[in-house]
C-alpha positions as CSV (number, residue, x, y, z in Angstrom):
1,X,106.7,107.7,139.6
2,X,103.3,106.0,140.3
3,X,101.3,108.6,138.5
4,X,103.5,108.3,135.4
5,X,103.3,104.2,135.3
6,X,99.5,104.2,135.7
7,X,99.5,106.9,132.5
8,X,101.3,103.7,130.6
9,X,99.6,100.9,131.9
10,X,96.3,101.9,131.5
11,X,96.6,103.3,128.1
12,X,99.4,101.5,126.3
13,X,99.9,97.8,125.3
14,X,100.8,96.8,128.5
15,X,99.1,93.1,127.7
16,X,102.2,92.7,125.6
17,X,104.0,90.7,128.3
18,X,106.9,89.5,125.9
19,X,107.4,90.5,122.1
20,X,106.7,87.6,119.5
21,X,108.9,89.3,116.7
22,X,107.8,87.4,114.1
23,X,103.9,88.3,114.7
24,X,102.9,91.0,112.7
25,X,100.4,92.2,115.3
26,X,103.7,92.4,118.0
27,X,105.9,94.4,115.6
28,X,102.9,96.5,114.8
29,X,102.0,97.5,118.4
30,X,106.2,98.2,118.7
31,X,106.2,100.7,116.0
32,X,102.7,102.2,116.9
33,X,104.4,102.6,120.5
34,X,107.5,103.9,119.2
35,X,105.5,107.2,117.3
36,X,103.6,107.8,120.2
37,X,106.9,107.8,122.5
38,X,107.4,110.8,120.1
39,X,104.0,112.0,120.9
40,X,104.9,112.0,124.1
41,X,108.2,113.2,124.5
42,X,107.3,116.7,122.7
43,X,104.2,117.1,125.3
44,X,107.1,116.2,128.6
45,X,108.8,119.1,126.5
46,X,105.8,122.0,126.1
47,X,104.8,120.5,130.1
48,X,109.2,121.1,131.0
49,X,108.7,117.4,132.5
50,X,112.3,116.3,132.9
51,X,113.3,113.0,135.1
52,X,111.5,111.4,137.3
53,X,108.2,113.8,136.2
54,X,108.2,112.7,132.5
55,X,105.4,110.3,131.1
56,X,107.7,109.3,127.9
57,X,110.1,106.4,128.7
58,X,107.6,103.8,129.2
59,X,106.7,103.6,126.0
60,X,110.2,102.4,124.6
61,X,111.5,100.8,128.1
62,X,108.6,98.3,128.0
63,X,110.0,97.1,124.9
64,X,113.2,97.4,125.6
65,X,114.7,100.2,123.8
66,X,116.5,103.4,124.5
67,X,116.4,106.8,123.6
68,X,119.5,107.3,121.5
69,X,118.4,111.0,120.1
70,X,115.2,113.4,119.8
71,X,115.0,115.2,116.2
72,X,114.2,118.9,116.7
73,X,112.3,121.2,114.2
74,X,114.4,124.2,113.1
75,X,111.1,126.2,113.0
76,X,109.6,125.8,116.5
77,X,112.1,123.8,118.3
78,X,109.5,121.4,118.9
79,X,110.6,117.6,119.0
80,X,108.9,115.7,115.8
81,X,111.2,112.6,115.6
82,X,113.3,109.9,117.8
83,X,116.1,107.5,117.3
84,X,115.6,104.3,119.4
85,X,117.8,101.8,119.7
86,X,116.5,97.7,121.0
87,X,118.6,96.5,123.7
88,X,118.6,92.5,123.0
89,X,117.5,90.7,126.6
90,X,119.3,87.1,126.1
91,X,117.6,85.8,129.6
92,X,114.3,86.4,127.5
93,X,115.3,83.1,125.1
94,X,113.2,84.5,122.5
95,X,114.4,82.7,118.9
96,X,112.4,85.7,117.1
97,X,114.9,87.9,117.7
98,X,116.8,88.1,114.2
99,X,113.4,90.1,113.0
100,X,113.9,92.5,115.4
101,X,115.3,96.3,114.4
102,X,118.5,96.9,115.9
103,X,117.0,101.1,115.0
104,X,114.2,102.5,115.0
105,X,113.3,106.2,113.5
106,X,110.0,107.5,114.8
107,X,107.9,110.5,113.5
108,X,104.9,112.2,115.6
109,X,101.7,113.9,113.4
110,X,100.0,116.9,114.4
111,X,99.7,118.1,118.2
112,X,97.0,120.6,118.7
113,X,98.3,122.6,121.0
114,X,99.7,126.1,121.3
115,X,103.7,125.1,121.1
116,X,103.2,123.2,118.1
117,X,99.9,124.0,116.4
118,X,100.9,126.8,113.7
119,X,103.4,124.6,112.6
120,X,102.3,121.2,112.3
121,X,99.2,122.8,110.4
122,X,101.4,124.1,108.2
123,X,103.3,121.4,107.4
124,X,100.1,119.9,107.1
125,X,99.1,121.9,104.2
126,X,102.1,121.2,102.4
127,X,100.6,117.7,102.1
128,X,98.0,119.1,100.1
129,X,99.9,121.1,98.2
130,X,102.9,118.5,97.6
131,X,105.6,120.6,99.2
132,X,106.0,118.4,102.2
133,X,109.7,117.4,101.0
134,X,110.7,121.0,100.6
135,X,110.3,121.7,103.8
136,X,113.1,121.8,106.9
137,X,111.6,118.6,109.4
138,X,111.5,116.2,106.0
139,X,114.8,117.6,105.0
140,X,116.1,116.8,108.4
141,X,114.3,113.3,108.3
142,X,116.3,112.2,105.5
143,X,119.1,112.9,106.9
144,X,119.1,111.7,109.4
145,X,117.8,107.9,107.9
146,X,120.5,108.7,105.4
147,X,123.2,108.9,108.1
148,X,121.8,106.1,110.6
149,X,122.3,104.1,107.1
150,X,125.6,105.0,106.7
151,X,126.6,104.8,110.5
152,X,125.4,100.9,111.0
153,X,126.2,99.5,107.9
154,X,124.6,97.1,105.5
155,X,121.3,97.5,103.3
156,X,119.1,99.1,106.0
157,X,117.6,96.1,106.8
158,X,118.1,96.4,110.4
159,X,116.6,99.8,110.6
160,X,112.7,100.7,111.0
161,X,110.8,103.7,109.7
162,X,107.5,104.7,111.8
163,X,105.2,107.3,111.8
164,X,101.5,108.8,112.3
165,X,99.5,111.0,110.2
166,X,101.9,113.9,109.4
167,X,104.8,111.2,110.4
168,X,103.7,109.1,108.2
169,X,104.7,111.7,105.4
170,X,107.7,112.4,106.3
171,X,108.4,108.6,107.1
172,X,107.2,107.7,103.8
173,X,108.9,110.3,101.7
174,X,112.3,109.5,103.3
175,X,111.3,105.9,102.9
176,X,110.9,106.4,99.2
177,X,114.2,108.1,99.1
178,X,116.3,106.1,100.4
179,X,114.4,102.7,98.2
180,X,115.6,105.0,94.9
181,X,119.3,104.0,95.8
182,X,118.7,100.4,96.6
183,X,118.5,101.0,100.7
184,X,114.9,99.1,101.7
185,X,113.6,99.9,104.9
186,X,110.8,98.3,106.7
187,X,108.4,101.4,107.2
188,X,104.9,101.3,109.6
189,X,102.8,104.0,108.2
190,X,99.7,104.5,110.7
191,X,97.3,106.4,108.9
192,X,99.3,108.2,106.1
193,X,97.8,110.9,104.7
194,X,96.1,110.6,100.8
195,X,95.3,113.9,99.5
196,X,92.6,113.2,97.6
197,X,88.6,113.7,96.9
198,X,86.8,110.6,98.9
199,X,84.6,109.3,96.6
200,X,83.7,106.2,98.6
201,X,82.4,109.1,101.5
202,X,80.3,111.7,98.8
203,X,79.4,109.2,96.3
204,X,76.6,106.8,97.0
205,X,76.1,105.1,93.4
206,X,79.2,102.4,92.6
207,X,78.4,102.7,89.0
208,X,79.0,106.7,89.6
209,X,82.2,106.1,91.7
210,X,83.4,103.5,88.9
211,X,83.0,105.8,85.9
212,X,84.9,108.6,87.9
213,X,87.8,106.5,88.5
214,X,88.2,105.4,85.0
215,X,87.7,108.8,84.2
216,X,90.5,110.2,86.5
217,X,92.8,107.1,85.3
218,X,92.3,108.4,81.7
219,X,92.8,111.6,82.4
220,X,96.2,111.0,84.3
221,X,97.8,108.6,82.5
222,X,97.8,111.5,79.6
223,X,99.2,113.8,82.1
224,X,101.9,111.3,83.1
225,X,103.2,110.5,79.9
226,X,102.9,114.8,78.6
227,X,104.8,115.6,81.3
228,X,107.4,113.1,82.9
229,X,109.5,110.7,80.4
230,X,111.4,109.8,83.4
231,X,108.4,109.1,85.7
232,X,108.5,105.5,85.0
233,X,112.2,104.0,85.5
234,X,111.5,106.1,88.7
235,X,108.5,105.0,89.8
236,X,109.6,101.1,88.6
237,X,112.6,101.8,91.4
238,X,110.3,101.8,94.3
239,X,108.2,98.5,92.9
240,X,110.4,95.6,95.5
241,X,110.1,98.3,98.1
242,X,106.6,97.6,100.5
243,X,106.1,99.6,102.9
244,X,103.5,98.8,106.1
245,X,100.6,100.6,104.9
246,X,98.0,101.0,108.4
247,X,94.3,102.7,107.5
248,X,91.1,103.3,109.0
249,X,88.5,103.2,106.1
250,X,87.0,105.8,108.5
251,X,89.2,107.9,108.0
252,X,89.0,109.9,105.3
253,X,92.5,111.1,105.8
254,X,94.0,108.1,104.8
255,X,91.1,105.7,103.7
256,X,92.0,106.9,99.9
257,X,94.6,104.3,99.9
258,X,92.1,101.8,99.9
259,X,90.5,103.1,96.6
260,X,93.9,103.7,95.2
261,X,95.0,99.9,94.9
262,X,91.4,98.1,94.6
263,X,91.1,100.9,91.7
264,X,94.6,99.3,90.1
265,X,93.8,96.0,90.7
266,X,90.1,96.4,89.3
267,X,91.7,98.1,85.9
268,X,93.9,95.4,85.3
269,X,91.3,93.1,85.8
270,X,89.1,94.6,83.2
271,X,92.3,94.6,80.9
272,X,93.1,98.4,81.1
273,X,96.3,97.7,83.5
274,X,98.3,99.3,81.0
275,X,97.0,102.9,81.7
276,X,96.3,102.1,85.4
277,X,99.9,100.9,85.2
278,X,101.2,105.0,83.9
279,X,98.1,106.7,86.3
280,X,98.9,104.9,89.6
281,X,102.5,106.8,89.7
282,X,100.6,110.5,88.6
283,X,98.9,113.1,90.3
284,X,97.3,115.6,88.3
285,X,96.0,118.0,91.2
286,X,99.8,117.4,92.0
287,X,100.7,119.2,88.8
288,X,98.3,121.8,89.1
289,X,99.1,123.0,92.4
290,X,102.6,123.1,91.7
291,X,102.1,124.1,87.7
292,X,102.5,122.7,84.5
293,X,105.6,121.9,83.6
294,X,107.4,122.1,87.0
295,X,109.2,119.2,88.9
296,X,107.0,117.7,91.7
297,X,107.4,115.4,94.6
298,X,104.0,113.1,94.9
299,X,105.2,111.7,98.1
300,X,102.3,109.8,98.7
301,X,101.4,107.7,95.4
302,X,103.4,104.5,96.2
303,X,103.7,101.2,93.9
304,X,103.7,98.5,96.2
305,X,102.6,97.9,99.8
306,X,101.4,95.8,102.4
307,X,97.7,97.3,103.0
308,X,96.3,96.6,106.4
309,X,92.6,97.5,107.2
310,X,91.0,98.4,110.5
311,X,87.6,97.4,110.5
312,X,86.8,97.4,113.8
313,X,84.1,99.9,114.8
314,X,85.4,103.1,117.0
315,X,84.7,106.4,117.2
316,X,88.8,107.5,116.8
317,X,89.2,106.4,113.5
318,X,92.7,108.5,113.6
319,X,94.5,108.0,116.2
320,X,97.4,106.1,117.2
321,X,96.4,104.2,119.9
322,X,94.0,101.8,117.8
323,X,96.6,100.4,116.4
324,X,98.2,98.3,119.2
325,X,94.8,97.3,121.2
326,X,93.8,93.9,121.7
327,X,91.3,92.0,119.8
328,X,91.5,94.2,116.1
329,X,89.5,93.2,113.0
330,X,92.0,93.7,110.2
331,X,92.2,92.7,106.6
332,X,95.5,92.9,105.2
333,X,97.0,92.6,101.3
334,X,99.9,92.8,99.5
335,X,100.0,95.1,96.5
336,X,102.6,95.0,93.9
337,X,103.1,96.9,91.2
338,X,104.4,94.7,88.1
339,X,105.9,97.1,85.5
């Protein structure tokens, strides 16, 4: 029992003595927490910790919350999602309490080890080739939001989406699904994936970099309106929908999003917005990958967000665990998309 506390203590945000929920930095660290519970519960699994031996609890207890269900992966029976559910503490006397979730739907990323490897590298390549949504552990995500939804009632508002890396995918794509039908659910995105060439990371010369995006914008906003008459009302849908956005500029698995909405707001500010406005919501390695003409998910192209920056120095610009330590240098915005 010692051994498994100490693994907590000295790794997670154990300086979070109570939970402030209307700090952003507290609900943050919760949801960063929450995935990593995740993380944590498949390595118990591929280690056959059970009981007493197992290093996951900690990570919801501390705040609270139980473990209502594990989400399993059809292909490797590996465990790539949790339902949590807060247990209010009334002794506590915390009057932040109405912006807590009542749910909470966590998704791991990629584990590199034997169990799980093959697959989660798979999956990961279906981010590149925008077939992440096809696949059985998104299908099962949705799901699974889509009956939590229905179970508790209401707009969704007192349900959370989380996730890292991979997560983040499949967080964000059944985010974006459920926002198409009205249902708006706060979503923490740690380092979602943005499959994409990073100019900022190959191209020294800003004048260069500028004259590429323009370029790019052109040259998708004529794809867009070829291809998808549709793509628009869709796209418009999602604008009152922001989910938590959480990058690394670092990390050039995610640090695209960066470039994606200072590249929109730049545009409009040049008076171009009106392409930027039809090349924001279109991916045209999307439509080669996936061929001209065919119906494609582009689960990562988003209209609106809340953008949060990391810019404090460190060498894992990746993981998880940055994103609930003490003392962070962040920079956040809010990004809407006005159609």
């Amino acid at each position: 029992m010692a051994s498994r506390t100490e693994n907590f203590y000295s790794s997670g945000p154990s300086h979070l003595t109570y939970v402030n929920w209307d700090d952003a930095y507290h609900r943050k660290s919760v949801a960063a927490s929450l995935v990593n519970g995740v993380y944590v519960l498949e390595n118990d699994r591929q280690k056959q910790r059970k009981g007493l031996d197992s290093l996951a609890c900690h990570w919801w207890e501390f705040f609270h919350f139980q473990l209502l269900d594990t989400l399993i992966d059809d292909d490797d029976s590996s465990i790539f999602g949790a339902i949590y559910e807060f247990k209010r503490q009334p002794s506590i006397g915390n009057n932040t309490l109405h912006k807590s979730p009542c749910y909470v739907i966590a998704f791991r990323g990629t584990i590199i080890k034997r169990d799980t490897f093959l697959r989660d590298i798979e999956l990961d390549l279906k981010i590149l080739t925008h077939e992440l949504h096809e696949t059985s552990r998104s299908k099962i995500a949705i799901e699974t939001v889509r009956k939590m939804v229905a179970s508790v009632g209401g707009n969704g508002s007192n349900i959370w989406l989380a996730g890292h890396s991979l997560g983040s995918s499949i967080a964000l794509h059944a985010g974006k699904t459920m926002a198409k039908s009205g249902i708006r659910i706060e979503s923490f995105l740690f380092n979602p994936p943005f499959p994409s060439i990073p100019l900022d990371q190959i191209i020294n010369s800003k004048r260069m970099k500028h004259g590429i995006r323009i370029f790019g914008s052109v040259a998708r906003a004529g794809v867009g309106i070829f291809m998808n008459s549709d793509m628009k009302s869709s796209f418009s849908a999602l604008s009152d929908w922001f989910p938590r956005l959480f990058v690394n500029q670092s990390d050039y698995i995610c640090s695209k999003y960066v470039e994606y909405f200072e590249h929109r707001r730049k545009m409009e500010n040049i008076g171009v917005g009106r392409i930027e406005k039809i090349a924001t919501q279109t991916s045209v390695s999307c439509r080669i990958m996936r061929g001209v003409g065919m119906k494609s998910e582009t689960v990562h192209l988003i209209p609106s967000a809340i953008l949060t920056m990391n810019l404090t120095p460190q060498h894992e610009a990746h993981s998880i665990d940055q994103w609930w330590k003490p003392n962070l240098q962040l920079k956040s915005e809010e990004h809407k998309y006005k159609y």
